[in-house]
C-alpha positions, 0 to 999 in steps of 0.5 A, a space after each residue: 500500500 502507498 503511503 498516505 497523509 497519515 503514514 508518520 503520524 500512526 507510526 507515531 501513534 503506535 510508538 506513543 501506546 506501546 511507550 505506554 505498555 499497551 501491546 497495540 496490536 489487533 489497532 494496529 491492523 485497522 489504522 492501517 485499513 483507515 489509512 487504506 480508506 483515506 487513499 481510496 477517498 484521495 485524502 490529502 489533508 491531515 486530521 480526520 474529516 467527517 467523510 472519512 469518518 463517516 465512511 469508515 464506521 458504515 456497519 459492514 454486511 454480516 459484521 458483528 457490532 462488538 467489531 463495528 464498536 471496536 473499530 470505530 473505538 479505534 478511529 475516535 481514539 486516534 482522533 482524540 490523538 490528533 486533536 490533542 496534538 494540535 491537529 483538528 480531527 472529527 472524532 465519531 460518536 460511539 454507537 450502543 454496544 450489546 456485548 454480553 461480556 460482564 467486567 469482573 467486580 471483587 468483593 471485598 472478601 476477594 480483595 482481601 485474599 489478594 492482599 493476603 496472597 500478595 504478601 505471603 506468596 514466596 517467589 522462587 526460581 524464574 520468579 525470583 528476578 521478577 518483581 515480588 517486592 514491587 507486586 504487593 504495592 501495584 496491586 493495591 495502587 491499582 486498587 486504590 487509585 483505579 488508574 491503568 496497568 500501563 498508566 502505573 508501570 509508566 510511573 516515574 520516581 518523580 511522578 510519586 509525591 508522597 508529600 502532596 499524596 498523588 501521582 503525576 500521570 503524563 503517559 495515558 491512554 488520552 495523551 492528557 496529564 492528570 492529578 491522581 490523589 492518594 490515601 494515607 495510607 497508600 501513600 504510606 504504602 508507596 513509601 515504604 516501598 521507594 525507601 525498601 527501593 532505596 535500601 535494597 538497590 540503592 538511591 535511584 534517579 528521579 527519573 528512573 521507572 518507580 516499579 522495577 525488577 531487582 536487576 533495576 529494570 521496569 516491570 514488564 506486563 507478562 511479568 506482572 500476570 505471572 505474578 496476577 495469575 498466581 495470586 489468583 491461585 494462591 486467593 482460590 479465585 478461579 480465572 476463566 482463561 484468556 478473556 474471560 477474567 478475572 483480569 488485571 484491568 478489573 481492579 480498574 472496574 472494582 474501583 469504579 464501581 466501589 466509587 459510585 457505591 460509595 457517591 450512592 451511600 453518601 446522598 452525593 447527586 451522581 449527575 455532578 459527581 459522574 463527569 469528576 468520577 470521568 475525569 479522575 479516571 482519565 477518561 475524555 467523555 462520559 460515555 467511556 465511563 460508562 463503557 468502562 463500566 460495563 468492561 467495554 473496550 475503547 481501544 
């Protein structure tokens, strides 16, 4: 295929997800159709027009809606991109999607065993050199915050303020910063662990990854579901196999649900407290909270 106008900017978004953690790669297959698309529509302006919008989230014959969300998930992310970079991009509305696929909520019975697994379970062996000591501290970030896997593995020493008790995020699934806030007591948490860091490896640059292995290399994501899947076994809760969860990203899930639990048992009006429940998690609109919610994927 030719190049189009969008060949260097999709190489760059690609770069950008994978610099993020995201393995990227089934999106990957459709930035290249939507780039085939603008060729065929002699696009040669950058930035995502209406027409090729249009023209790209058209359901195609026999195409399953899970596939037509999807793809057109993947094309208003990309367009979310673009405008944040300063190019002007129509981003589509996403349609209804009727995936059956319920995200997995841990009950606090659950979450307790984790924690307890999390602490007691002894590495040995290949898992020796992953991150053991990192683990306990993730998995409770993850809980505690209900930001990404990708967003915490991202995570610099600079970005950890344990005297303002919050987290910097600048590498995102949006591309937008934010201001994360922690708990006491997981900021107490954190900071044990950077001074167990500190003691163990010794002092480390402020711009060094904050959850490393112990040869002071960043924690990987199949290192990290190793680990997850073990904690599973170790907490006797069952895992479904690929896809079916419990996954990592649920904690994301749990946190969310367990917020507006909490919004609901306070009188909070969750018409004014939904949009700041929005934008806490990182999300640009909305309706991807309540895609997020629903264990719905926006790419």
């Amino acid at each position: 295929m030719n190049n189009s106008v969008f060949t260097s900017v999709i190489t760059q978004y690609i770069e950008h997800k994978r610099n993020l953690g995201y393995k990227f790669q089934s999106a990957i297959w459709y930035l290249k159709q939507i780039e085939a698309l603008a060729v065929e529509l002699n696009i040669d302006i950058l930035g995502i027009s209406k027409e090729l919008s249009d023209a790209w989230c058209r359901k195609k014959d026999n195409e399953a809606e899970s596939t037509r969300y999807l793809r057109i998930s993947i094309l208003a992310q990309f367009s979310s991109y673009l405008n944040n970079n300063g190019i002007r991009s129509y981003v589509p509305q996403l349609p209804k999607n009727t995936s059956t696929f319920k995200p997995y909520i841990f009950t606090d019975v659950e979450l307790k065993r984790i924690f307890y697994a999390c602490d007691h379970l002894k590495i040995r062996g290949q898992f020796l050199k992953y991150a053991d000591s990192s683990m306990p501290i993730l998995i409770r970030l993850l809980y505690g915050t209900g930001i990404r896997i990708g967003e915490a593995l991202s995570l610099r020493n600079r970005d950890v303020d344990f005297t303002q008790k919050t987290l910097f995020i600048t590498d995102n699934k949006n591309g937008q910063e934010r201001l994360v806030p922690l708990s006491d007591s997981l900021t107490d948490t954190c900071f044990q662990y950077h001074e167990f860091k500190e003691l163990i490896l010794g002092s480390q640059p402020d711009d060094s990854f904050f959850f490393i292995k112990r040869n002071k290399t960043k924690c990987s994501h199949s290192s990290v579901y190793e680990y997850y899947r073990r904690i599973l076994y170790h907490a006797h809760i069952t895992h479904g196999g690929k896809g079916n969860g419990p996954r990592i990203h649920d904690f994301r899930h749990t946190f969310a649900v367990h917020a507006l639990a909490k919004m609901t048992s306070t009188g909070s009006d969750l018409y004014c407290t939904l949009p700041v429940l929005a934008t806490y998690l990182g999300h640009k609109r909305i309706n991807y909270l309540a895609a997020e919610l629903r264990g719905i994927k926006t790419a």
